[in-house]
C-alpha positions in Angstrom: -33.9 19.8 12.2 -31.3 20.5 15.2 -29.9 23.1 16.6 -26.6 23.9 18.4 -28.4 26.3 20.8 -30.5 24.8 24.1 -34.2 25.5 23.6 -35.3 28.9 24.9 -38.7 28.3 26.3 -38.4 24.7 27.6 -37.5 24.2 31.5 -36.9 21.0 31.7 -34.1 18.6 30.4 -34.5 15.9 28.0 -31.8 13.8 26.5 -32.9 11.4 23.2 -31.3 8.3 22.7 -31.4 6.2 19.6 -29.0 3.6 20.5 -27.8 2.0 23.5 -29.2 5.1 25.6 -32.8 3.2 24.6 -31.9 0.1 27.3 -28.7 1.8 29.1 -30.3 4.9 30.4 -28.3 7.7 31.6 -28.6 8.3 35.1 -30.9 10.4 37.7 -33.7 10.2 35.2 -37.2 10.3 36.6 -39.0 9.8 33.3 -38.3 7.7 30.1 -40.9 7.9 27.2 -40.9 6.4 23.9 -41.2 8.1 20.5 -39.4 9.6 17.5 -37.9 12.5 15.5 -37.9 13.0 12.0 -35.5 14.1 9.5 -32.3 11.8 10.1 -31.6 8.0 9.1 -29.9 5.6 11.4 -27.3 3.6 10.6 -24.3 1.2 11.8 -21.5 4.3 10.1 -19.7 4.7 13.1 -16.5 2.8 14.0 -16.2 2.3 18.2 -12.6 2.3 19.0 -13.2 2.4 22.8 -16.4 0.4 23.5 -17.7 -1.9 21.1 -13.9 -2.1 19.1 -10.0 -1.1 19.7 -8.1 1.0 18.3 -6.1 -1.5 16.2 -9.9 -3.3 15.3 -12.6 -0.8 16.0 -16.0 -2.3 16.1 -19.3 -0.6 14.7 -22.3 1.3 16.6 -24.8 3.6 15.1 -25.1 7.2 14.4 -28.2 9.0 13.0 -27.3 10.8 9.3 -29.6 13.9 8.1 -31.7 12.5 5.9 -30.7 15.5 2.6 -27.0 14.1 3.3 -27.9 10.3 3.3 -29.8 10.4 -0.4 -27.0 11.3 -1.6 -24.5 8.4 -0.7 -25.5 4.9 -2.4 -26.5 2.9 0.6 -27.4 -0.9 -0.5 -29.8 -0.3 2.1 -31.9 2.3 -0.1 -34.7 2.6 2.0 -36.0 4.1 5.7 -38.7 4.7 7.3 -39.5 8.4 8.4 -39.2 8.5 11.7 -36.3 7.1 13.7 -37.4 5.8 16.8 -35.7 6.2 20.4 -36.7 7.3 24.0 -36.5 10.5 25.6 -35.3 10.9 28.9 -36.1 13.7 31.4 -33.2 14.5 34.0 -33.8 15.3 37.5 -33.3 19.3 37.5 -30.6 19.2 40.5 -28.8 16.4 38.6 -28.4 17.9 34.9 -25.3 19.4 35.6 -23.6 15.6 36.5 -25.5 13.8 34.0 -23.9 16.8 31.2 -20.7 15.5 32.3 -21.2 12.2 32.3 -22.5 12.8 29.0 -19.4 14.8 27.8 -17.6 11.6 28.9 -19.8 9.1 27.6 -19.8 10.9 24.2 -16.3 11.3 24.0 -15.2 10.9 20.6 -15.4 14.6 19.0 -19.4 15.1 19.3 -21.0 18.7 19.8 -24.2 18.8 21.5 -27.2 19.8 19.5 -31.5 19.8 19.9 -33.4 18.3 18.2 -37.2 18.2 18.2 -38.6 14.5 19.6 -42.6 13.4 18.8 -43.7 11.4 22.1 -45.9 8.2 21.0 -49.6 8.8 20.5 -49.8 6.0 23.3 -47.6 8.5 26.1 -49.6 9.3 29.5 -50.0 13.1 28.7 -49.2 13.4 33.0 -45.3 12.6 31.8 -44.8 15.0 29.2 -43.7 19.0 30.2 -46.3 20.9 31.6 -48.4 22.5 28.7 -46.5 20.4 26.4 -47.8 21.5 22.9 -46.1 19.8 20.1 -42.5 18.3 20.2 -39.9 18.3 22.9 -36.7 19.6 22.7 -34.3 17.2 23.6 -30.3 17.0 23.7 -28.2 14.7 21.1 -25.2 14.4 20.2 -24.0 15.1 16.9 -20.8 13.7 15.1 -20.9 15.6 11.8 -19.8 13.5 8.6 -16.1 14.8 8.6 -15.5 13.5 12.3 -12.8 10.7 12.1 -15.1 7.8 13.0 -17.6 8.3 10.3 -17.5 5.1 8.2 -19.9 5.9 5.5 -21.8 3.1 3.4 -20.8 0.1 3.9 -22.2 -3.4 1.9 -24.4 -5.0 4.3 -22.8 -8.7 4.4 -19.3 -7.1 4.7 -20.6 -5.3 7.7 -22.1 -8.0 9.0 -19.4 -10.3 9.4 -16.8 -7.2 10.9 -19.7 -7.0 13.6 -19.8 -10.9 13.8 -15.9 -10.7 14.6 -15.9 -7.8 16.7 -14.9 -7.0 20.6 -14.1 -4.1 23.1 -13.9 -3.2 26.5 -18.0 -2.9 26.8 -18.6 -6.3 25.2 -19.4 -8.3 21.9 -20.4 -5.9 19.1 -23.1 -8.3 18.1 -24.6 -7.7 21.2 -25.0 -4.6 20.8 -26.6 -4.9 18.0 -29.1 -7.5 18.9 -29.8 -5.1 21.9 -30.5 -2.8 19.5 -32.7 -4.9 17.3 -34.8 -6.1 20.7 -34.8 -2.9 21.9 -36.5 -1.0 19.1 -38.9 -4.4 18.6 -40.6 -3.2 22.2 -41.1 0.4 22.2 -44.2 -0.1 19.6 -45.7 -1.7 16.6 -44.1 0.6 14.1 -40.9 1.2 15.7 -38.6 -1.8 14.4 -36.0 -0.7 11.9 -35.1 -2.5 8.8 -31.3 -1.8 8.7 -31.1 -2.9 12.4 -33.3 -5.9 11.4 -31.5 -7.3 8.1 -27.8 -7.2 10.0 -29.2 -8.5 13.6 -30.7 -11.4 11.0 -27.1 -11.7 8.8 -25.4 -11.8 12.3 -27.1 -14.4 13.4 -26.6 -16.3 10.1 -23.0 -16.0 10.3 -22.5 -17.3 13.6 -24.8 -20.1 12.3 -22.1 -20.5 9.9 -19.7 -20.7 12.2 -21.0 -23.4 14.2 -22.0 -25.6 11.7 -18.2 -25.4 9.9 -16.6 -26.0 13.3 -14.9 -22.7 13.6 -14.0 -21.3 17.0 -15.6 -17.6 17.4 -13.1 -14.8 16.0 -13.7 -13.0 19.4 -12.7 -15.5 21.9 -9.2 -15.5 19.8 -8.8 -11.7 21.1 -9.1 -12.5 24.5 -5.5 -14.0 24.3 -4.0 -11.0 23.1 -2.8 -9.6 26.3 -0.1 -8.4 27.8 2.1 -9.9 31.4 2.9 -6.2 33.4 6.1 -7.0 35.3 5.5 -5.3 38.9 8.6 -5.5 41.0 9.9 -8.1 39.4 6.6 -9.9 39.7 3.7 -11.0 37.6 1.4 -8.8 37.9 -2.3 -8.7 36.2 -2.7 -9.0 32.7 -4.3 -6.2 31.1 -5.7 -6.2 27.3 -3.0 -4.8 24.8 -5.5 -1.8 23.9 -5.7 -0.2 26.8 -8.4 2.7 27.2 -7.9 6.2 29.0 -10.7 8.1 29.8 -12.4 9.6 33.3 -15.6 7.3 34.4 -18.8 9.3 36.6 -18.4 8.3 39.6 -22.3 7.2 39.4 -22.5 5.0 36.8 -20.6 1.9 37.0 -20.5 1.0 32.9 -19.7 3.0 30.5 -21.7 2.6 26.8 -20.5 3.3 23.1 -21.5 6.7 21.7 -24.2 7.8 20.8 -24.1 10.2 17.6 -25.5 11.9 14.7 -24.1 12.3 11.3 
């Protein structure tokens, strides 16, 4: 299924991405196909402290779970479809070194890198795939195992719903993220659009129906107060949200996106 280990007899570098890597591509790519790989499950498990959450209130992205390891667990979403649908990326050879680190940065939150075979659509132009391409590519992911500190497990779907509804971080609404996810898999093909993804983009949406139509104000403009006045010199200086967020940014990309994992 994946492998810690790069692929031995594969030149070129390909990165899949099952989340927001599908419409935030990493960058110095020169070729972006569609397709799958097998053998996982993809759900909204994985709590986003830095992105998509805080520390204090993390918010909620997705992470792909092996499939053996998800059967197990009693998921009130029982059901998935075999293949888990993303986009493969293949890096400019002189730029794979950056785009590792920006990875490494990007990823941050204790995720190894693993490979993992990816099915190109049956639709692909056969001129974009590795020369002599027979059968899958290997491609890069990366891999938060079920013991890594984020991992949420199964979570009831309304109850999700709602903490996604109510959620915030430095990258934006968590509900946007999900509806990016939602329109993102609805337009790489027919057979591409995920159920989970579906039923919370659609229970999001009712709850900020909800909202509106009870006059509440939305949980996530209430955050926006929470901040902080930094005295500088004896001045006012900026405000700055109470969570503040250390990490190094590439000096390429200008936004940094939630991780991308597998469980």
């Amino acid at each position: 299924m994946s492998a810690q280990k790069p692929p031995s007899k594969q030149d070129e570098f390909w990165i899949f991405g099952y989340g927001s890597l599908i419409w935030k591509p990493p960058p110095h790519f020169d070729r972006r196909i569609p397709g799958w790989v097998e053998g996982y499950v993809r759900r909204f498990w994985q709590a986003s402290e830095d992105h998509r959450g805080t520390p204090s209130a993390p918010g909620r992205v997705v992470t792909l779970i092996e499939r053996s390891y998800w059967a197990s667990l009693a998921d009130r979403h029982d059901s998935a479809p075999a293949k888990v649908w993303g986009v493969a990326y293949r890096i400019k050879a002189d730029r794979v070194a950056e785009v590792k680190e920006y990875l490494d940065i990007r990823e941050i939150n204790g995720y190894t890198i693993h490979w993992t075979p990816f099915h190109p659509a049956s639709d692909v132009d056969p001129a974009l795939l590795p020369p002599a391409q027979k059968g899958p590519i290997q491609t890069l992911v990366y891999i938060g195992t079920p013991d890594n500190a984020q991992f949420t497990g199964p979570q009831d779907p309304q109850e999700l719903s709602e903490h996604i509804y109510r959620s915030k971080g430095p990258s934006g609404l968590n509900r946007d993220y999900l509806w990016g996810l939602e329109k993102a898999l609805d337009e790489l093909s027919p057979e591409s659009s995920d159920e989970h993804v579906k039923d919370l983009s659609n229970r999001v949406r009712a709850v900020a129906a909800r909202y509106k139509s009870e006059g509440k104000a939305d949980p996530t403009e209430e955050t926006d107060a929470a901040t902080e006045v930094i005295e500088v010199n004896g001045t006012t200086g900026e405000t700055h949200d109470e969570h503040h967020h250390q990490f190094r940014r590439a000096g390429s990309v200008d936004e940094q996106e939630e991780t991308e994992k597998t469980s």
